[in-house]
C-alpha positions in Angstrom: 82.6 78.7 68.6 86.1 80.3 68.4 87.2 81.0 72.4 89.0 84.5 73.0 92.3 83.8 74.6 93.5 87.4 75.9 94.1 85.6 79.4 96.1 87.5 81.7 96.6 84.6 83.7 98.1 82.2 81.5 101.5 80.8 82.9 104.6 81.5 80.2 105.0 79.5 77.9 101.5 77.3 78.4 99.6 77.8 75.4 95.5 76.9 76.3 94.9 76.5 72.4 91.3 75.1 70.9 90.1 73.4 67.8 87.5 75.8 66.5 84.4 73.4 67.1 82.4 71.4 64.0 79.2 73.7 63.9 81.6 77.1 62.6 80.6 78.6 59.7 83.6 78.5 57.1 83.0 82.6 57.0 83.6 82.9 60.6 86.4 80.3 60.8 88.2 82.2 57.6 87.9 85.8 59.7 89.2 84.4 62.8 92.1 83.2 60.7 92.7 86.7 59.3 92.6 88.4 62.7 95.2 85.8 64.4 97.4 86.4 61.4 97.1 90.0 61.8 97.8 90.2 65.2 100.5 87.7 64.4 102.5 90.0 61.8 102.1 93.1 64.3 105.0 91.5 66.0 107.7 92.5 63.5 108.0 95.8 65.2 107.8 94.2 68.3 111.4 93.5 70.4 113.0 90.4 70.6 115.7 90.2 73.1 116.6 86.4 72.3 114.4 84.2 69.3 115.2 86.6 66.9 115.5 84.5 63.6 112.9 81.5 64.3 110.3 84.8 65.2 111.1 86.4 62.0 110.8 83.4 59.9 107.6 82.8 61.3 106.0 85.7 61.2 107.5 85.8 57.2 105.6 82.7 56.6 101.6 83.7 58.2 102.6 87.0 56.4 102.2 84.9 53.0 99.3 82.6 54.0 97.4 86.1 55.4 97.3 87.3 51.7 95.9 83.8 51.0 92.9 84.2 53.7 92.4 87.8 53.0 92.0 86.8 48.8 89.7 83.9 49.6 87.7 86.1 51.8 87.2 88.9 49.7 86.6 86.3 46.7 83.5 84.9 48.8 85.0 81.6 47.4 83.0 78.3 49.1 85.0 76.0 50.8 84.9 72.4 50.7 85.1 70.3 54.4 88.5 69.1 53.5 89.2 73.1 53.4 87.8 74.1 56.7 89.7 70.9 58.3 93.2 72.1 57.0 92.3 75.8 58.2 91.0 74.8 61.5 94.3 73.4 61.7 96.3 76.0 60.8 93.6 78.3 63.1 94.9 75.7 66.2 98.2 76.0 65.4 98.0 80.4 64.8 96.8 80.7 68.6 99.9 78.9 70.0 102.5 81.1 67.7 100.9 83.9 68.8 101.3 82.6 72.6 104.7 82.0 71.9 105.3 85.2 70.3 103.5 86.8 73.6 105.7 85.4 75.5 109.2 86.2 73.8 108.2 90.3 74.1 106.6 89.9 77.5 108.0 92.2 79.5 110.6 91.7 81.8 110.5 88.0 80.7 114.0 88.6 78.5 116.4 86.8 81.0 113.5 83.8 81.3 112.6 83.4 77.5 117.1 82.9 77.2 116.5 80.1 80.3 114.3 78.6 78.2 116.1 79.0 74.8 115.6 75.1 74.2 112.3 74.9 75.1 111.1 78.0 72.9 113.0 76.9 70.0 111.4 73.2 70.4 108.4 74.9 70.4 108.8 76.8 67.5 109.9 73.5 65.3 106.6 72.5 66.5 104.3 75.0 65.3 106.4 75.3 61.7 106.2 71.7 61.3 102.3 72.1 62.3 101.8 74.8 59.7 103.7 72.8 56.6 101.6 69.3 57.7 98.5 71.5 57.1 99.5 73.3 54.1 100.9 69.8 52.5 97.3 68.5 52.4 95.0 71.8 52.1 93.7 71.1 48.5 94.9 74.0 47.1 93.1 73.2 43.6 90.1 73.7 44.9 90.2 77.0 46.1 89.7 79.4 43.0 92.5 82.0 44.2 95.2 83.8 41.5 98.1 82.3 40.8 100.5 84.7 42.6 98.2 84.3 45.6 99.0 80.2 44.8 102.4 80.6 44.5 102.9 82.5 47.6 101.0 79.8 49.9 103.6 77.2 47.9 106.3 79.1 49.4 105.2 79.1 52.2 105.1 75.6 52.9 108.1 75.3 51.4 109.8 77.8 54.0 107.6 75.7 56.5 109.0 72.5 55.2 112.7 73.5 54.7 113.4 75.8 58.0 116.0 75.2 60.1 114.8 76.3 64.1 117.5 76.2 66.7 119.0 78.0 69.2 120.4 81.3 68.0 124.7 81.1 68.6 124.5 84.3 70.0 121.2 83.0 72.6 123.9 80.1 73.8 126.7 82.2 74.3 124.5 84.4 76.7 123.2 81.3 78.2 126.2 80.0 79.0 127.4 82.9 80.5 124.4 83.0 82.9 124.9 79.6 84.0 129.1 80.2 84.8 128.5 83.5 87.0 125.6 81.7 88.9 127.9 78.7 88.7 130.6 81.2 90.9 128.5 82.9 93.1 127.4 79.3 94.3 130.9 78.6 95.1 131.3 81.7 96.9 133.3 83.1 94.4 132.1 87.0 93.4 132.6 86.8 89.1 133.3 89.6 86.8 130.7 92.0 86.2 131.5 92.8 82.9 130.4 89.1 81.8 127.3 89.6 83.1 126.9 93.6 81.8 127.5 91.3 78.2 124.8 89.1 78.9 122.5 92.0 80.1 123.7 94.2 76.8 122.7 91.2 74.3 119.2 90.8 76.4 119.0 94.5 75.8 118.5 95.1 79.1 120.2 98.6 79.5 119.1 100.7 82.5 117.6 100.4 86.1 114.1 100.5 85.3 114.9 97.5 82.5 116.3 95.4 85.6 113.5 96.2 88.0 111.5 94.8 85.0 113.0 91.6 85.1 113.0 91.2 89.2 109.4 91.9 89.1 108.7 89.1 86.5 110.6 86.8 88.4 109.2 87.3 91.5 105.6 86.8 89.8 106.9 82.8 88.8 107.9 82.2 92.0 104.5 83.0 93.6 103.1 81.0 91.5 105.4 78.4 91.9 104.1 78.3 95.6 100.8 79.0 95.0 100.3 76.1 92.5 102.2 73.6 94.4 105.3 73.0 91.7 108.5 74.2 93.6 110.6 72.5 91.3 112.0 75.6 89.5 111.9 77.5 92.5 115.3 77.2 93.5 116.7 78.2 90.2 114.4 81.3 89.7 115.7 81.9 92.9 119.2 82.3 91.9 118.2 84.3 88.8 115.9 86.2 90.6 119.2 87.1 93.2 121.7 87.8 90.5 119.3 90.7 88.7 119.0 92.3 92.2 122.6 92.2 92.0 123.3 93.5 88.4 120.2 96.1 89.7 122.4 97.4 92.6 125.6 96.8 91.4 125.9 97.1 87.2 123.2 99.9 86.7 125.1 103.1 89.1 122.2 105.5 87.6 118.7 105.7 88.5 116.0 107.9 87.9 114.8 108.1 91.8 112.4 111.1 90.8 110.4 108.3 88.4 110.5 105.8 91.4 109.5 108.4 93.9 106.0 107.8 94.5 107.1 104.0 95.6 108.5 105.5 98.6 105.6 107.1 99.8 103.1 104.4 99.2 105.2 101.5 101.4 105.0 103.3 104.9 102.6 101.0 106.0 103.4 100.5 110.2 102.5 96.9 110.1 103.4 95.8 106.5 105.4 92.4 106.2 105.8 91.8 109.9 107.9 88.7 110.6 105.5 86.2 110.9 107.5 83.8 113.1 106.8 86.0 115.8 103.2 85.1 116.0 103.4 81.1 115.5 102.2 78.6 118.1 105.0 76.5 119.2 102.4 73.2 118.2 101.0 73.8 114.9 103.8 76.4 113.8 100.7 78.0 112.3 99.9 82.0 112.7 97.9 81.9 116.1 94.4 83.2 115.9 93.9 83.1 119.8 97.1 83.1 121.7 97.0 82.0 125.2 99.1 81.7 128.3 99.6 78.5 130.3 101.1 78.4 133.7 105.0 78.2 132.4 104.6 81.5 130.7 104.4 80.0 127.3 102.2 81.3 124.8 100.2 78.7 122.4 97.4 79.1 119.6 93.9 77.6 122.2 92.9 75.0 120.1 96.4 73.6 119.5 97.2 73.7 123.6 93.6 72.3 124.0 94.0 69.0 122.2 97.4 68.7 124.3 95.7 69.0 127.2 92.9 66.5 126.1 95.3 63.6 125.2 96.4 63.5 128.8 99.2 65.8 128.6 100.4 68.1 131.9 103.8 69.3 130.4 104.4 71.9 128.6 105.4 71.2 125.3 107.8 73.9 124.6 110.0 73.9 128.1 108.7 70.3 129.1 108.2 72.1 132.5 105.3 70.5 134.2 102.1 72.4 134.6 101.0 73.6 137.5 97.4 74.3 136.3 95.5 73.9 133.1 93.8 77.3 133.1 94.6 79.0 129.7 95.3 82.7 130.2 94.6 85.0 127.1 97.6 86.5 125.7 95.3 90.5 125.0 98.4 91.8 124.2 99.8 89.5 121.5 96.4 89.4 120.1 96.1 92.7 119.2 99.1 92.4 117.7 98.6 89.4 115.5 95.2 90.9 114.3 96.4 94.0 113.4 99.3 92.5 111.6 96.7 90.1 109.6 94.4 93.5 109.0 97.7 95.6 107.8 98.9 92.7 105.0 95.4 91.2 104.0 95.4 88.1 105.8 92.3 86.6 107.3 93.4 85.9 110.6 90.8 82.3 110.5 92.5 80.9 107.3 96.2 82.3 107.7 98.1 79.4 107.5 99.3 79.7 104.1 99.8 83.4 103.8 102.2 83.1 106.8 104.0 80.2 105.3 104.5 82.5 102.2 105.9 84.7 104.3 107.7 82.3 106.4 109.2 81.2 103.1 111.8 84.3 102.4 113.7 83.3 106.0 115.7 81.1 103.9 117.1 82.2 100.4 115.5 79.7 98.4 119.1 78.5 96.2 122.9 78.7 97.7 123.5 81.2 94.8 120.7 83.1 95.9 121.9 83.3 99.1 125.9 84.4 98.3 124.5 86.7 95.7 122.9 88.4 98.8 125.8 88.7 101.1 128.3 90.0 98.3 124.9 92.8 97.3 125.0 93.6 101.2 128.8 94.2 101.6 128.9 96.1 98.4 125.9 98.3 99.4 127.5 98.4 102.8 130.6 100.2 101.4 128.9 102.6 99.3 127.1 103.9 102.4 129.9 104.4 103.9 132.3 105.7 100.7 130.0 107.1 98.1 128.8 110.1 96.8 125.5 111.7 98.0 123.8 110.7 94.9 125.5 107.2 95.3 124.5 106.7 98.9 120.9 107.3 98.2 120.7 104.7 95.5 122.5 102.2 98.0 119.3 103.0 100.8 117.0 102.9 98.0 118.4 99.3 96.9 118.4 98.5 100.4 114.9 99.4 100.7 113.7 97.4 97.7 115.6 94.5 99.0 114.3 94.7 102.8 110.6 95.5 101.9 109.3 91.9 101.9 112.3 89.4 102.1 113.4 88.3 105.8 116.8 86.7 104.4 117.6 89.5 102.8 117.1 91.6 105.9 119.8 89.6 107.9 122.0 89.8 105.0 122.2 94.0 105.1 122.0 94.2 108.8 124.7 91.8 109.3 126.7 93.8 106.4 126.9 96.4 108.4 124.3 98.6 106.7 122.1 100.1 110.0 125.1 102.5 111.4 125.3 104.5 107.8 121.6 104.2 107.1 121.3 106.6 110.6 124.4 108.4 109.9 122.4 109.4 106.1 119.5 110.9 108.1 121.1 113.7 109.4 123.9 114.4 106.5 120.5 114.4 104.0 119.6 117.8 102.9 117.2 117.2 100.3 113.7 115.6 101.9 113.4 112.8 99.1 116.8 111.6 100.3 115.9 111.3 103.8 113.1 109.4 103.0 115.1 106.7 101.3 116.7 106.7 104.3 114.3 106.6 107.1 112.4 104.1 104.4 115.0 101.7 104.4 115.6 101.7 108.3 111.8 100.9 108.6 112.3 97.5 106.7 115.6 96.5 108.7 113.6 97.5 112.3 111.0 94.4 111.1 114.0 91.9 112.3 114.8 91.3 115.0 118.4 91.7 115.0 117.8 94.9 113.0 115.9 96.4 116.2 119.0 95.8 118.4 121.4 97.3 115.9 119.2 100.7 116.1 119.2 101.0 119.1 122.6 99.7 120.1 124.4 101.9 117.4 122.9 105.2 119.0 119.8 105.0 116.3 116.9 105.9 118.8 117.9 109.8 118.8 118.1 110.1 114.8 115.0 108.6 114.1 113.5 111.0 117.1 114.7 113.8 115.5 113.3 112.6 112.1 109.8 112.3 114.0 110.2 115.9 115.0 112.0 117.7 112.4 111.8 115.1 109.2 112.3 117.4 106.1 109.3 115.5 105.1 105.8 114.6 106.2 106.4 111.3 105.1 109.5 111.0 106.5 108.1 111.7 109.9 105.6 108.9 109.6 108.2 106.4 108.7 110.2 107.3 112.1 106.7 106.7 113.9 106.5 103.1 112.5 110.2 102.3 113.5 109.1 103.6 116.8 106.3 100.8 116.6 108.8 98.5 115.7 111.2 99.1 118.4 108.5 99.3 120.6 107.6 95.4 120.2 111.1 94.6 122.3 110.0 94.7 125.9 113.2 96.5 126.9 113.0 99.2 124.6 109.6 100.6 125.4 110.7 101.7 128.6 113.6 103.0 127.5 111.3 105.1 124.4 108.7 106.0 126.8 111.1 107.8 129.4 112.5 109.8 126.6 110.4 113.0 127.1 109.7 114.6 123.3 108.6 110.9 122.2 104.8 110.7 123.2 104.1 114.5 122.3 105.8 114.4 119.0 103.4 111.1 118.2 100.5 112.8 119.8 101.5 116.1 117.1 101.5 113.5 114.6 98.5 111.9 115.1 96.7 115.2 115.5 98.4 117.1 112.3 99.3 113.7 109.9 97.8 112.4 107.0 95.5 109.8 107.7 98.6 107.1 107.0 100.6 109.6 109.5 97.8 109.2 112.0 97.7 105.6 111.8 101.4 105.3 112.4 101.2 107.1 115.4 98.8 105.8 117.0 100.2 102.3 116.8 103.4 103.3 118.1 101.7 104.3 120.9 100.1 101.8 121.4 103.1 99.8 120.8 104.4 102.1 124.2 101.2 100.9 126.0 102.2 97.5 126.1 104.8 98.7 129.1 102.3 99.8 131.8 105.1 103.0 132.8 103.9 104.7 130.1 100.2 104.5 130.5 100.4 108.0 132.6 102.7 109.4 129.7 100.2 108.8 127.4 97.3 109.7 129.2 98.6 113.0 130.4 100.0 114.0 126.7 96.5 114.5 125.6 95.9 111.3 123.6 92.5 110.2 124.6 90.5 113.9 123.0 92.8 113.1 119.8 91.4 109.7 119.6 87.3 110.5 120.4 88.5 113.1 117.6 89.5 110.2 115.0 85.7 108.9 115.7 83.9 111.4 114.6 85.9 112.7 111.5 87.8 109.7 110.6 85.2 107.4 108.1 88.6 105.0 107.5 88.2 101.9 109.2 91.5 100.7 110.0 92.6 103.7 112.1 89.1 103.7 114.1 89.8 100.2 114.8 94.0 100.9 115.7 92.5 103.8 117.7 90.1 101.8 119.7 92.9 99.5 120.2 94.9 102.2 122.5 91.7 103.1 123.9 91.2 99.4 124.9 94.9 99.3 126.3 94.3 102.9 128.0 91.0 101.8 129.6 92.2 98.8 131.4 93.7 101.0 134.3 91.8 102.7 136.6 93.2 106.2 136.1 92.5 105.8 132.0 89.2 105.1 133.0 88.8 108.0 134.1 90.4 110.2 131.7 88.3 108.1 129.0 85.0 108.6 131.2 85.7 112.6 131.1 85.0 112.8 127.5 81.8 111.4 125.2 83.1 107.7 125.1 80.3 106.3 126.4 77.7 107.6 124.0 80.5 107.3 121.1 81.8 104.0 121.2 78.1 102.0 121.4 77.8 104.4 118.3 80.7 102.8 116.6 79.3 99.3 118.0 76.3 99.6 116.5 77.6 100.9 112.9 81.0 99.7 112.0 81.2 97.2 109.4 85.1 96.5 111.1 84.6 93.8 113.0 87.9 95.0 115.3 86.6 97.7 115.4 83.5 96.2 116.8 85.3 94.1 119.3 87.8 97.0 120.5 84.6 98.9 121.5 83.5 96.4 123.9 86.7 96.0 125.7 86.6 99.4 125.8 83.4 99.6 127.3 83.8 96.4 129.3 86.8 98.1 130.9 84.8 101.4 131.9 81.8 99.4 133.3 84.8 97.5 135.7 87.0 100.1 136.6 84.8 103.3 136.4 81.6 102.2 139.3 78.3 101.9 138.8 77.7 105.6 137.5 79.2 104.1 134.1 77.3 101.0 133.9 74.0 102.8 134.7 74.5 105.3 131.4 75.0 102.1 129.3 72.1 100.2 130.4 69.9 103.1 129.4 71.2 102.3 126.2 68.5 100.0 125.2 70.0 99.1 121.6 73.3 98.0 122.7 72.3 94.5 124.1 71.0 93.7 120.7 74.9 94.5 119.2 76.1 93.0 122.0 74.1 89.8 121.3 75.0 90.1 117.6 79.0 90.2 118.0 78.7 87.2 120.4 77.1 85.2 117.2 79.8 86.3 114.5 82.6 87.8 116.7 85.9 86.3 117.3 86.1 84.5 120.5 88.1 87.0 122.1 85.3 89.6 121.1 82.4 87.0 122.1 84.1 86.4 126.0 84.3 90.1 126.2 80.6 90.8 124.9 79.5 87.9 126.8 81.0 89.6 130.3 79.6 92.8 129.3 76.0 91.5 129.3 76.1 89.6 132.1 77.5 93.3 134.1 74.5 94.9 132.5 72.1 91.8 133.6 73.4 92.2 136.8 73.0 95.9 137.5 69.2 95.3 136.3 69.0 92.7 138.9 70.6 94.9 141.6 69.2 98.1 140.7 65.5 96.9 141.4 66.4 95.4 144.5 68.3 98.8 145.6 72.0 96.8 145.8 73.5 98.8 142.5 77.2 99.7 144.8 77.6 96.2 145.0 77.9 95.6 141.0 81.0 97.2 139.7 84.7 97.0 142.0 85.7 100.5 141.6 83.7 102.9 144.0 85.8 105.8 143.6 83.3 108.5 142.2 83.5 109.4 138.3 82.3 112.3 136.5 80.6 111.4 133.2 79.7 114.0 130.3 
């Protein structure tokens, strides 16, 4: 059988070619032939940037030997074994050119087919000299063709025999120039632009969108550099992939931002590309799937702290403090932030360890040319900012945007550039909604570092983005300046100082009730992001939050907010007053709903802290409503068997409170189950 090899997954320049096997029919062999040289000669009118002359002469020669298949096909002329042979050779050979001619048009592959100007050429030699070795022993007197048909194969091997493949002048010269300008930005030394607009001009790579081609391509071979375990070339695409961002920011001034439009509004995720660091355990430097306090304060992933604890060890490992105990206190808080991050970016919070090293991997710049290519891409941005035009100064935030959506390093490098103070500065001087957006976008990617956090806030920022969430020209815009609000939030010194500023938690609460489902989703987090500073609890609950959120319940069929909204339930519910806000509304007969049906296992597990939290702090009246609830111990039962075991502890001390007022209730004890006796009114 002859394999189909349209594989999208192919690696460039990797060419997963067959021999057609021994039972083919000569009939089907012969068609397969015809339609690889087919597709072969559709490449003339295809573009190519570098390979120009060994492509054509190729192509010129299956072009002859097509007219050859195509005669002896419509002849019906028998073929002898030593025929197949030779054309099952040339049929091997067919699939890698047109490999190789995939891969010099691939798109956005110019700049990495010139790289590999050597390689490809090699390759070509190959295949020619593959093609004449065949066509020197096909039998050609055996096959009753004409004579111009005869001829025309002749010549072919004779081009095949005779051609001369090597690197094109003009492919060297380009080459050459990449490697000098990568050459000075290594030694810190900013080249000439106008060697590289050359390079880019020859490549044919002659606007914006052209560039964002080529970024995107080689962002794609690094991944899979990682992913398949062969960094070797990772450095170097590195420092290519650094000096296209560069000629993309700094060579191409125009930019069609109504074509790129949609990308703004489609990346205001709250919890996308969260710095990952954040959430490592000290011991296995691995994202921590069940954080835990010990008695210096430290926080550690349990299982790594456990086996600490087990070899015999009483200090802790991060401070070398000793221990006073070795009870393990669970770190609620940071948990509900490392599973929403994992829930926001895809990652399975059980087998995390090598998402987060992917993105652990963009804290460092991955080549020094990389990394200088940065810093002279921030301090240009930086000045345009700052000097530009309008139309110049959106371009810089939308670069800026690009370059801060996924990339820690490059985060550092524009904050520390100076970029924060203008970015604020273009929210309120921005008149036209799309360029606000840009704006706010680009502030949103900075407030995921740390350092970018302080500089909001520090350079007056906190204001701005508050009147963005009030008064954004743009819906969009206004959910952006929620997730910086989430962001800022997640500094322990700043929630205080958000939460006392009065319009905050009634513009997010307007938001959540009036936003888009990504709006609502925004909001709440940031207020839950508030919650984590127990000053604003009262805030919160008096702002009108809680009827919003049994609101999102029974309208909302999108997981993900259910599960974030349960979340600031859960936070709400562990004080005594939210109790009792939450217990004046239909929680208890909505959240065992959600229990029972959600296929969101956070969302699952949210419920019953929820619930766990009204059975404690809201008296027995609350526990006695859910033990008439005769379904809910079988959910119960059921998270304890596949939940987390964050969600099994806290379904596990639910049953036992409902055991226990059973128990109590038939022997006429029930004010003795639940601590809180102050009288609750339940709908």
């Amino acid at each position: 059988m002859i394999r189909n090899f349209d594989q999208t997954d192919r690696r460039m320049l990797k060419f997963p070619a067959v021999h057609p096997c021994e039972a083919i029919s000569p009939e089907t062999l012969l068609n397969s032939l015809i339609n690889l040289s087919q597709n072969i000669c559709n490449y003339q009118s295809k573009l190519f940037s570098t390979q120009r002359k060994n492509a054509r002469q190729t192509i010129r020669q299956i072009g002859l030997l097509l007219l050859f298949f195509e005669e002896t096909r419509d002849l019906r002329l028998a073929l002898t074994d030593s025929v197949v042979l030779c054309f099952s050779e040339l049929h091997h050979a067919f699939q890698k050119v047109q490999f190789l001619l995939e891969d010099c048009t691939r798109e956005g592959a110019k700049l990495w087919i010139l790289i590999k100007c050597q390689v490809v050429s090699t390759q070509f030699r190959a295949l020619i000299r593959a093609i004449a070795t065949a066509l020197d022993v096909l039998p050609l007197g055996l096959i009753d063709v004409g004579v111009e048909v005869k001829e025309l194969v002749e010549l072919a091997g004779k081009q095949a025999r005779n051609a001369k493949v090597e690197v094109d002048p003009e492919d060297e010269w380009a080459l050459q120039q990449v490697f000098s300008v990568l050459d000075h930005f290594e030694k810190g030394i900013e080249p000439d632009s106008s060697f590289m607009k050359r390079v880019l001009d020859h490549l044919e790579i002659r606007n914006w969108n052209d560039c964002n081609k080529e970024i995107k391509f080689l962002e794609e071979q690094i991944d899979f550099q990682y992913s398949d375990c062969h960094e070797r070339e990772a450095p170097f695409l590195s420092s290519l992939l650094g000096l296209m961002n560069y000629c993309r920011g700094v060579i191409f001034e125009t930019w069609n931002h109504r074509n790129n439009k949609s990308d703004a509004r489609h990346s205001i995720e709250a919890l996308s590309c969260i710095n990952a660091e954040d959430f490592r355990c000290p011991i296995s430097l691995e994202l921590m799937t069940d954080p835990v306090t010990v008695s210096t304060g430290q926080t550690y992933d349990r299982s790594s702290i456990q086996r600490w604890l087990k070899a015999g060890n009483m200090t802790c490992p991060k401070t070398g403090e000793r221990m006073t105990s070795p009870e393990l206190v669970p770190n609620t808080t940071l948990r509900k932030l490392i599973q929403q991050f994992c829930t926001d970016v895809g990652v399975c919070a059980s087998n995390s360890g090598s998402q987060s090293r992917d993105i652990a991997r963009t804290i460092s710049p991955g080549s020094p040319a990389a990394a200088e290519e940065m810093k002279f891409l921030s301090r240009f941005l930086a000045r345009r900012l700052v000097f530009g035009s309008s139309e110049q100064k959106t371009k810089a935030a939308y670069e800026i945007r690009f370059l801060a959506k996924s990339n820690i390093f490059n985060r550092s490098c524009l904050i520390e550039a100076g970029t924060i103070l203008p970015l604020i500065n273009l929210l309120s001087s921005s008149f036209e909604h799309h360029a606000q957006e840009i704006a706010i976008s680009a502030l949103l990617k900075l407030s995921k570092h740390t350092s970018g956090k302080k500089e909001i806030v520090e350079s007056g920022g906190l204001k701005p983005i508050l009147a963005v969430l009030q008064r954004g020209l743009s819906l969009e815009a206004k959910q952006m300046a929620a997730a910086i609000i989430f962001y800022l939030a997640s500094v322990k010194a700043y929630r205080k100082l958000i939460g006392e500023t009065p319009e905050v938690v009634p513009t997010l609460v307007e938001l959540i009730k009036d936003g888009t489902t990504c709006g609502k989703k925004n909001g709440v987090v940031a207020i839950f992001g508030l919650l984590l500073h127990s000053g604003n609890h009262q805030r919160v609950i008096s702002s009108g939050t809680i009827p919003l959120l049994m609101d999102i319940f029974s309208s909302s069929d999108n997981d993900e907010l259910i599960a974030d909204s349960l979340a600031v339930l859960a936070a709400i519910a562990e004080s005594v007053d939210g109790t009792l806000a939450i217990l004046q509304t239909s929680a208890l007969s909505t959240i065992p709903r959600i229990l029972r049906s959600s296929a969101s296992r956070a969302a699952r597990e949210y419920s019953v802290t929820v619930l766990l939290s009204l059975c404690k702090n809201g008296g027995s009246e609350a526990i006695s409503i859910l033990a008439k609830d005769h379904s809910l111990m079988s959910s119960l039962y059921l998270l304890m068997t596949d939940g987390s075991s964050y969600g099994s502890s806290k379904a596990r001390g639910l049953i036992k409170l409902l055991h226990k007022f059973h128990e109590t209730s038939s022997s006429g004890r029930i004010a003795s189950v639940a601590p809180c006796e102050r009288p609750v009114h339940v709908w």
